[in-house]
N, C-alpha and C positions, 0 to 999 in steps of 0.2 A: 504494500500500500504506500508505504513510506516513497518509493521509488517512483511512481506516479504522480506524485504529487510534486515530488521534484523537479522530474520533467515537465509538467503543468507550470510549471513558477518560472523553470528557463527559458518557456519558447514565448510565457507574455515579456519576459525582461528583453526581447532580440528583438529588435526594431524589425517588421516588416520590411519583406525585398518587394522592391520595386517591381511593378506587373513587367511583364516582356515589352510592349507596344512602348512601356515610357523607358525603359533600358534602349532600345531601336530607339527611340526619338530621341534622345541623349547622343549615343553614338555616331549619329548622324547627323548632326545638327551644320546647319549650312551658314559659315561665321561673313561676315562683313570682312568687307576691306579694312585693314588695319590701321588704326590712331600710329600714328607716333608721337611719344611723348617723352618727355625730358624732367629726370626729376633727381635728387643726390638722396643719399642715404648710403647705408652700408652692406656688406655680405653677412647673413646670420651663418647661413652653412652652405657647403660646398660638397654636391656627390659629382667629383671627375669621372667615376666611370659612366651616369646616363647623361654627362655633361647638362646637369641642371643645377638650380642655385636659390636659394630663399633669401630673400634680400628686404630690407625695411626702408622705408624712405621716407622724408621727415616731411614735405609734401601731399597729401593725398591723389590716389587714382581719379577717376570721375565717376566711380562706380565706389569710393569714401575709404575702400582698403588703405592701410599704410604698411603689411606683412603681404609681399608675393609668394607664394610655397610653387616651388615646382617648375620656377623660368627656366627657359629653354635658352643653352647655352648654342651658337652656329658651331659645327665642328670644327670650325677653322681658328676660331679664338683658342690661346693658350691657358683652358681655365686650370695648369695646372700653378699658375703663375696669380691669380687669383687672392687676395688674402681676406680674412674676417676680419671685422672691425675697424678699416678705415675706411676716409670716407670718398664716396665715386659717385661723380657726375653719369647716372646710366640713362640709354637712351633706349626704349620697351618700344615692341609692336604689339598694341591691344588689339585682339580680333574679340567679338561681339558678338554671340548667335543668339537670335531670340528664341525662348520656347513658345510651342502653341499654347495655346491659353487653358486647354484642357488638362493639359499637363504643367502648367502653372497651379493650377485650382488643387490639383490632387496633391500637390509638392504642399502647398498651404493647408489644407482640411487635414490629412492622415502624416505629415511629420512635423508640422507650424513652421515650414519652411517660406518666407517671403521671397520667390526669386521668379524672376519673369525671363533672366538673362546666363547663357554663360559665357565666362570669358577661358583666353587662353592667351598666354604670353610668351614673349622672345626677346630675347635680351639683341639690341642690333648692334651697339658699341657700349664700351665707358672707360672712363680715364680716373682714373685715381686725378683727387687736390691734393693739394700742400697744405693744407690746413696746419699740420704741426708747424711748420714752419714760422708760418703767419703771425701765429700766436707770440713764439720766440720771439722773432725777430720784434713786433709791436714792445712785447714788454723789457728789451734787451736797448730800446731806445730809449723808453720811458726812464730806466734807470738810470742809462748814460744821462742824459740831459740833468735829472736831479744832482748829479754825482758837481756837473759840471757850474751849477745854478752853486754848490755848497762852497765851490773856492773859491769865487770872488772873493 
């Protein structure tokens, strides 16, 4: 009995799969021409082998994100060269596919999911700033000068 009841308690705790027809409308979804955008932030983590990258950026998307999971790195960039934690001017292609509305409704009613849209990202360039530098050198001026104001 005990073992019944079990199972009864684990399969309400498992979120509901997706019917098939909304998995197919998922997979297939037909994205818009690509936004390019331009925004800085940093690298959270780095997988070189599927060459993708999760990145924060201090900015928001237009869709109010400020964590990307999962950008698409071009295989031609050197993401082995890549570091976390400073900070890069990157330049993202947002592609945009809308859902049908039928499958907006069902995403809403059975997981309180709000989403009408999916996106998908590509990382297209970025360049690391100097920001450490910046810093430096401003406050390495600052000091000079007071240093200079003290001997008169």
């Amino acid at each position: 009995m005990a073992r019944s009841t079990r199972a009864a308690r684990t399969s309400q705790d498992e979120p509901e799969a997706l019917p098939k027809w909304a998995e197919d409308e998922i997979k297939s979804v037909n994205f818009e021409d690509p936004q390019t955008l331009s925004r800085t932030g940093y690298i959270l983590d780095i997988y070189e082998k599927d060459f993708k990258v999760d990145i924060q950026v201090y900015e928001p998307l237009p869709d109010g994100r400020t964590i990307v999971e999962g950008l698409d790195v071009p295989t031609n960039m050197k993401i082995s060269e890549f570091m976390k934690g400073f900070v890069y001017e990157f330049k993202i292609k947002m592609y945009k596919g809308k859902l049908s509305s039928r499958l907006a409704d069902l995403l809403k009613s059975k997981y309180a999911l709000e989403m009408d849209s999916i996106y998908r990202f590509e990382m297209e360039d970025l360049q690391m700033l100097d920001v450490e530098s910046d810093v430096a050198k401003s406050s390495n001026e600052s000091s000079g000068d007071s240093d200079d104001d003290g001997g008169d």
